[in-house]
C-alpha positions in Angstrom: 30.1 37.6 7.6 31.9 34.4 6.3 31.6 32.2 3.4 29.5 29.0 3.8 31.7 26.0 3.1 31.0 22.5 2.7 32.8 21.0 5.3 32.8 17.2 3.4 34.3 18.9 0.2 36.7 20.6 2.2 37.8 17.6 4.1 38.0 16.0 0.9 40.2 18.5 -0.8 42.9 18.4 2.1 43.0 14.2 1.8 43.4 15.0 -1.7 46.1 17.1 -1.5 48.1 15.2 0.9 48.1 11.8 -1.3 49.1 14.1 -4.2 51.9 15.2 -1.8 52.7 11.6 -0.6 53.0 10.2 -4.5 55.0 13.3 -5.6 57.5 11.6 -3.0 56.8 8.4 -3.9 57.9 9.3 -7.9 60.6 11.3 -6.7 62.1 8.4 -4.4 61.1 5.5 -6.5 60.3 6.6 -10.4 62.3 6.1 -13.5 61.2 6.9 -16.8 60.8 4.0 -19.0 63.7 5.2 -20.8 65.5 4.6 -18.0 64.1 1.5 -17.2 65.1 0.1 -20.8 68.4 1.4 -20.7 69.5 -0.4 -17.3 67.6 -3.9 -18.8 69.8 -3.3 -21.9 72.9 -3.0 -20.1 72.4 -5.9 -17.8 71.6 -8.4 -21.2 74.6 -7.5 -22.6 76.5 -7.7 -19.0 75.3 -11.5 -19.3 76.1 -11.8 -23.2 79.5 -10.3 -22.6 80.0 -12.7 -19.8 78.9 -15.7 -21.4 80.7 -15.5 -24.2 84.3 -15.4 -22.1 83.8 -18.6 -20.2 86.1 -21.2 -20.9 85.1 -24.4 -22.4 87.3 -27.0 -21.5 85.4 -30.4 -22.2 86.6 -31.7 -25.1 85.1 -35.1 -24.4 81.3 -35.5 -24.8 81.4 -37.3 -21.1 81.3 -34.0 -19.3 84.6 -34.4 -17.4 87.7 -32.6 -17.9 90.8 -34.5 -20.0 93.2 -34.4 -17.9 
């Protein structure tokens, strides 16, 4: 003779399992550590800094044209 099951808890326990599939996807396609995360913003601030500080400034009037 067979077990009795509860057939709610077992429905339950299969729509459990497949979310816990679907995020395990969901972290593998779209998760970064924090780490990683702080290491990109890090590199793009200093991307900005780095560019900032090599544009030219050629107003040397306080009129904001060029003297030419």
């Amino acid at each position: 003779m067979r077990k009795v099951i509860n057939l709610n808890r077992e429905r339950k326990a299969r729509k459990r399992a497949a979310k816990a599939g679907d995020a395990a996807a969901n972290r593998e396609k779209f998760g970064r550590t924090k780490a990683q995360r702080k290491a990109e913003e890090a590199e793009t601030v200093k991307l900005i800094r780095d560019l900032d500080g090599k544009k030219r400034n050629d107003r040397t009037d306080g009129s904001g044209k060029n003297s030419a």
